[in-house]
C-alpha positions, 0 to 999 in steps of 0.5 A: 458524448452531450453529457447535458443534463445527464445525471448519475445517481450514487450513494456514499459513505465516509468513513475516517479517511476512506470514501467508499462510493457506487454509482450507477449508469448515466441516467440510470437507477440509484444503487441501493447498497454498496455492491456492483454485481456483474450486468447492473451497470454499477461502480464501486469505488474506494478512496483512501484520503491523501493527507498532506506529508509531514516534513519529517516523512518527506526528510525520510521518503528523500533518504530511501530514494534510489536502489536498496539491496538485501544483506538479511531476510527473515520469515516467521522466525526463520533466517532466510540464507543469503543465496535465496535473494541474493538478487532482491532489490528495493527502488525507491522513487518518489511514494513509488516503490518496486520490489524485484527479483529473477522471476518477477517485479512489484509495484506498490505505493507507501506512506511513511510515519516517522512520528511514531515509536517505531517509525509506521510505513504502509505498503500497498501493492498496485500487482501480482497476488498482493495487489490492492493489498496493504502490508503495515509495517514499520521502519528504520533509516539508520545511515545507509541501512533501512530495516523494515518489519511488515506484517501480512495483510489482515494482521496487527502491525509490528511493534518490534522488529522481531520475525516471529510464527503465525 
């Protein structure tokens, strides 16, 4: 289509690392708030800036690439018995990570602080039930182990890698 001289009329706001923007249809009205609800022609959009990697997280993002198999799982304070993901993997390629088992597979995105004490991962879900979701957690490469501890969505991340209650 001729899109000369047609404009599209947004507000914005920046927050930190966050662009949070709504749009309306070409040629249309501006949007008053940040919402698009169902009929207005409205587009919310939120971006999270990409910050250049560190070389000690692209030292670590190369360690995890290739195919992770689970030795333990705990939740909430309770070991998981090894049959119950027995056939859980972990691919790691690129800021790409895929979580799989018998019934289902996960994409998500990850970014890696190895500068923090412990060393930080942020895990976002592109599907399922966690998509668009982002677990804080953090991690260890110790050799051929990697240990994660991540907490749920909405929740403070770990400090320590510790299962615990609520």
């Amino acid at each position: 289509p001729d899109l000369d001289g047609k404009v599209i009329r947004g507000i914005y706001r920046l927050d930190g690392d966050t662009l949070t923007s709504c749009v309306g249809k070409l040629d249309g009205e501006r949007p008053k708030k940040f919402a698009a609800p169902k009929g207005s022609g409205f587009t919310l959009r939120v971006f999270r800036r990409v910050k250049e990697e560190s070389p000690a997280a692209a030292v670590d993002r190369k360690r995890l690439q290739g195919r992770w198999y689970y030795i333990s799982m705990e939740y909430e304070g309770h070991g998981i018995p090894g049959n119950d993901f027995i056939n859980h993997r972990l691919e790691f390629r690129g800021d790409q990570m895929i979580s799989e088992d018998n019934k289902e597979t996960f994409h998500a995105t990850y970014i890696l602080d190895p500068t923090t004490k412990p060393k930080s991962i942020n895990v976002t879900f592109q599907d399922g039930a966690a998509r668009g979701k982002t677990y804080l957690g953090i991690y260890e490469l110790d050799g051929e182990t990697y240990k994660v501890c991540r907490a749920l969505p909405g929740f403070a991340r770990p400090r320590e890698f510790k299962s615990v209650i609520g």
